[in-house]
C-alpha positions in Angstrom: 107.4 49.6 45.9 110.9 48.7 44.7 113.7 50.8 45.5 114.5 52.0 41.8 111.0 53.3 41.6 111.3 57.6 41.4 108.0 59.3 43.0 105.4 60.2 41.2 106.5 63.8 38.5 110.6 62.9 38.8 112.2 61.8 36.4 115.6 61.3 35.1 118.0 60.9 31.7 120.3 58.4 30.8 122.2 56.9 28.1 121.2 58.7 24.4 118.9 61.1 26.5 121.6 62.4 28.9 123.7 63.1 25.7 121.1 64.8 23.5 120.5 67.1 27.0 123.5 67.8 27.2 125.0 68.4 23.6 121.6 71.5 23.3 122.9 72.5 27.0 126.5 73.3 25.6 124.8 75.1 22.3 122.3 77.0 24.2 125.4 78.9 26.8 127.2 79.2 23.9 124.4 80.9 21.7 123.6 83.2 25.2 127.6 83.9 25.7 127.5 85.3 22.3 124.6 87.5 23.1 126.3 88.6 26.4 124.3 86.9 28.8 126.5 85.7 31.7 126.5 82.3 33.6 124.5 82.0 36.9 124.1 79.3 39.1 121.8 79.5 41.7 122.1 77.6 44.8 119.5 74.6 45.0 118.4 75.3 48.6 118.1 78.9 50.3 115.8 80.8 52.9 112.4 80.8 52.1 111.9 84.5 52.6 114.2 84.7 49.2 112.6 82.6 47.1 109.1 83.4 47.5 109.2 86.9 47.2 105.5 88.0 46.4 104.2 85.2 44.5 101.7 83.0 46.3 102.2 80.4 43.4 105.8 80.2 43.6 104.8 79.8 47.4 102.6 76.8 46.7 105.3 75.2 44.3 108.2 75.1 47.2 109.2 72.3 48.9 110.1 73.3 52.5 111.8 72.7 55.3 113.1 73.6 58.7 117.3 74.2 58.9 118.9 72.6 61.6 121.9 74.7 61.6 120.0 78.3 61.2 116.5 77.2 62.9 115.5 78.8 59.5 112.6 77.6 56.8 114.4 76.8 53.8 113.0 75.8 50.6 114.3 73.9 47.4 114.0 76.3 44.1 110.7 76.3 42.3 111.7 78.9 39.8 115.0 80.4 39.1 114.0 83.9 38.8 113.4 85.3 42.4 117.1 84.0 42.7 118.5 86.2 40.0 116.6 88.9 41.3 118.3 88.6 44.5 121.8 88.0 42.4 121.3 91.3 40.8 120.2 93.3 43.7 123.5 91.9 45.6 125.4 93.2 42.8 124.2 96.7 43.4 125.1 97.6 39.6 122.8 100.2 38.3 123.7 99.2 34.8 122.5 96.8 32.1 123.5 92.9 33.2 122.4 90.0 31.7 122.0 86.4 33.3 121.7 83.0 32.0 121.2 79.6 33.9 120.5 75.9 33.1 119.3 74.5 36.6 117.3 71.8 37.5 114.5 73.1 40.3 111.9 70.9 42.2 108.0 71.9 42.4 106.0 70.5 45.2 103.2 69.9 42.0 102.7 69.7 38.4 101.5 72.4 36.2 100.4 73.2 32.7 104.2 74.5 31.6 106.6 71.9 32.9 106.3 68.3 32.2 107.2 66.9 35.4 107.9 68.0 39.1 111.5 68.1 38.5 112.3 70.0 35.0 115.3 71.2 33.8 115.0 75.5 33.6 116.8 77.4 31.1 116.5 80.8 30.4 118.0 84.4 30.3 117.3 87.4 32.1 118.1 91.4 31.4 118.1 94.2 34.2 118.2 97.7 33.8 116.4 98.4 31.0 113.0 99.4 30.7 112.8 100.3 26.7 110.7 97.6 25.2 113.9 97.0 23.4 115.0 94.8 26.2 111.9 92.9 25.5 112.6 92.3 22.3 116.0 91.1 22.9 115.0 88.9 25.0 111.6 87.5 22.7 114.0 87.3 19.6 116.9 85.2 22.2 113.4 83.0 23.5 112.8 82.0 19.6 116.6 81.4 18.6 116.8 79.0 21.3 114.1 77.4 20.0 115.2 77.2 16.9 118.7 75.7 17.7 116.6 73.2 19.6 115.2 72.0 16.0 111.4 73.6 17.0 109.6 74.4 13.9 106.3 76.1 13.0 106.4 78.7 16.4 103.6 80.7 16.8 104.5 83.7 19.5 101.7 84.9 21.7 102.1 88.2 23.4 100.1 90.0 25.4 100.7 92.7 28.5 99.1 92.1 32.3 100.0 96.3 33.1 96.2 96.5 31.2 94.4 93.9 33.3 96.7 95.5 36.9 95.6 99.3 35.3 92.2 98.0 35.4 92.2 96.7 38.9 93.8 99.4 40.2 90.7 101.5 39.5 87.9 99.3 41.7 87.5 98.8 44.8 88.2 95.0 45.2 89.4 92.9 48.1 92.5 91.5 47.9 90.1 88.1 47.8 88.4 89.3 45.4 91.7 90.8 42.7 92.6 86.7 43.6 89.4 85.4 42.1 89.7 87.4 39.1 93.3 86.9 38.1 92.8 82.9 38.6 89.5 83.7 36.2 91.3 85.3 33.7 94.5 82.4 33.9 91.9 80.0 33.6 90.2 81.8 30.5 86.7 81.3 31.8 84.0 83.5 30.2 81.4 82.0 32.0 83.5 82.4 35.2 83.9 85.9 34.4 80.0 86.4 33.9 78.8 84.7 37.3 82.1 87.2 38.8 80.5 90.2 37.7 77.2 89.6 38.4 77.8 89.1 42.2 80.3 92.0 42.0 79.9 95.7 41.4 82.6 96.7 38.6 83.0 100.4 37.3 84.5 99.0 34.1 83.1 95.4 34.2 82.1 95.8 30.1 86.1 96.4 29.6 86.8 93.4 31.4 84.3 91.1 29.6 86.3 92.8 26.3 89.4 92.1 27.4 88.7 88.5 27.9 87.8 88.4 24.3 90.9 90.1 22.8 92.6 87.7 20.8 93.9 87.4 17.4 96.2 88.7 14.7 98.1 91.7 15.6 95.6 93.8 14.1 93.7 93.4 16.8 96.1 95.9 18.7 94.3 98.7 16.9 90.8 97.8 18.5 92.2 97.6 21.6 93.4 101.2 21.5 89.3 102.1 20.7 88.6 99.8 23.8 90.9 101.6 26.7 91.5 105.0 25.3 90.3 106.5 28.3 92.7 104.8 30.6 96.4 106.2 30.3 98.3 103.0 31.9 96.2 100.5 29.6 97.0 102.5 26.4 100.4 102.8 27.2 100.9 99.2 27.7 98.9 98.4 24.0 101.3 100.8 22.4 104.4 98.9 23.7 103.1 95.7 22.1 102.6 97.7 19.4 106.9 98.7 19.6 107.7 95.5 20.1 105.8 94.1 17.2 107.4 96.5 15.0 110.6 95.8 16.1 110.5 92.0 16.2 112.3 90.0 13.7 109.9 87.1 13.3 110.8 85.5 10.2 109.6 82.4 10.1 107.6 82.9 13.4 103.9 83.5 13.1 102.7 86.0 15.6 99.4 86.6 17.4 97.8 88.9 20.3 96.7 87.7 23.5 95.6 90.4 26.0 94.4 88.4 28.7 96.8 86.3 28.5 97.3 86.6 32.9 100.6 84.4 34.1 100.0 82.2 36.9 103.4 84.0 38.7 102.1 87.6 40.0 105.2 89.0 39.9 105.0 89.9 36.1 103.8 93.8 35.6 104.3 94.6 32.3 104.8 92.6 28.7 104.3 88.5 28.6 105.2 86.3 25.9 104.7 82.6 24.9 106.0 80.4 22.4 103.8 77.1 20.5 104.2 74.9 18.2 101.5 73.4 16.4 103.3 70.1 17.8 102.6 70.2 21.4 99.8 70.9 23.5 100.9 73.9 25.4 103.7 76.7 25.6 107.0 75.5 25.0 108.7 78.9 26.3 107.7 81.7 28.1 108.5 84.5 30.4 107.4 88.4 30.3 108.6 92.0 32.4 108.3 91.8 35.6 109.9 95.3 37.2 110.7 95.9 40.9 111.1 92.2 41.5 114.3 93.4 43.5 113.1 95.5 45.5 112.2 92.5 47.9 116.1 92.0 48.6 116.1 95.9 50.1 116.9 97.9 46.5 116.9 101.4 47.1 116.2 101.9 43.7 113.7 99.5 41.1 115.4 97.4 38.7 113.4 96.9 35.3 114.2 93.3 34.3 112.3 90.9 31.6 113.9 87.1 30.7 112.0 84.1 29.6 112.1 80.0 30.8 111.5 77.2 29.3 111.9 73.3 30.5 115.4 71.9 28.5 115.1 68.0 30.3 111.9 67.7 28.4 112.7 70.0 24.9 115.9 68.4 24.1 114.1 65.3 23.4 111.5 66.2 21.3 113.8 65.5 18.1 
């Protein structure tokens, strides 16, 4: 192996590629300084115990390591958010802030989002708020970027994992079991789902085979209402799509419905989002609500929060 050659998902920029990163870099905090998003940087390295916080996927994406100095397990950022959870809950505000960052983080493995182990992750956060306004601020902050970054022809796919959690919540599943059927639904298996409930006893199974199928043009919002009418938390969490599609300003942006759309991090309770292009094989942005994240860091009280992420090393050079 020659000692120039990077492992295997690290990459790097250089020349005309280091400028093009950095030229959309200086736009972007510049766009989210105008919106009143503030400045973060997280460190690279902390304790383990911060950064996983409850997801076991974040877990599996950390590189860790034992701290001479503490005799602590640390680990190298895999995602930037459990850190800002921790910088808001350290602030102890109980008013609306807003976060930005442009960090590079490491991931012990690929995945279907980032193009390499070593991406570049941009993205804005909002705490405090829990009026699907916040949401839309952010969605609508998700697709500018996007657009500064020259990306054309966005199709925006949201969807809300409070119905598939409101569904759970009422059977009487191990927690093995609640594992096999998120990682079903992230995988969008049908068959998968059909073997699961036939070796399973469901009280709603026919709503989950329905959900799995929801998927369209907005109007499909409307038979989703039919669907879960009889359960509260999954109607409530229809009609705030519903809000939020209202109050999007989508020109230009075509918009469909996804509502099994399950993110591979758990700690998302409430609205997701995605953004495509009809240029690239998978999401080029996405993030979603995920509420409480905080109270890992000792909260007293929960924070509502929602942001989004997306992978700037490899979108600034897709001109």
């Amino acid at each position: 192996m020659s000692a120039w050659q990077l492992p295997e998902g690290i990459d790097e920029l250089t020349g005309a590629e280091a400028l093009a990163f950095e030229f959309v870099r200086r736009q972007l905090l510049d766009l989210y300084a105008d919106k009143g998003f503030g400045l973060v940087i997280p460190p690279m390295v902390e304790y383990v115990k911060s950064l996983l916080l409850t997801s076991d996927s974040v877990d599996e994406k950390t590189f860790k390591f034992l701290d001479s100095a503490s005799g602590k397990m640390l680990g190298v950022h895999a995602d930037i958010t459990p850190q800002i959870a921790r910088i808001d809950a350290k602030s102890g505000s109980e008013n609306i802030a807003k976060y930005c960052y442009i960090n590079a983080i490491l991931q012990t493995k690929a995945d279907d989002f980032y193009a390499s182990r070593s991406p570049i992750q941009a993205g804005a956060e909002l705490y405090g708020s829990d009026d699907v306004s916040a949401d839309v601020e952010v969605i609508e902050l998700m697709l500018e970027s996007l657009k500064l970054l020259s990306i054309d022809s966005v199709v925006l796919s949201l969807g809300n994992v409070a119905i598939f959690n409101a569904m759970i919540a009422l059977e009487s599943l191990s927690v093995e079991q609640v594992l096999q059927l998120r990682q079903i639904f992230v995988r969008r298996s049908a068959p998968d789902l059909n073997v699961f409930l036939s070796n399973n006893t469901l009280a709603n199974a026919d709503k989950f085979s329905q959900l799995m199928k929801l998927e369209g043009n907005t109007s499909i919002l409307g038979e989703a209402l039919t669907v879960f009418n009889d359960l509260p938390e999954a109607k409530t969490a229809i009609e705030d799509l519903i809000r939020i599609n209202e109050q999007l300003n989508t020109s230009g942006v075509s918009v469909i419905v996804d509502l099994a759309e399950i993110k591979a991090y758990e700690y998302h309770t409430g609205v997701v989002f995605s953004a495509y292009s009809e240029k690239y094989s998978k999401a080029l942005a996405q993030g979603g609500r995920y509420n409480g994240l905080g109270a890992s860091f000792g909260e007293s009280k929960t924070r509502a929060a929602t942001g989004f992420s997306f992978d700037l090393k490899f979108l600034s050079q897709t001109k």
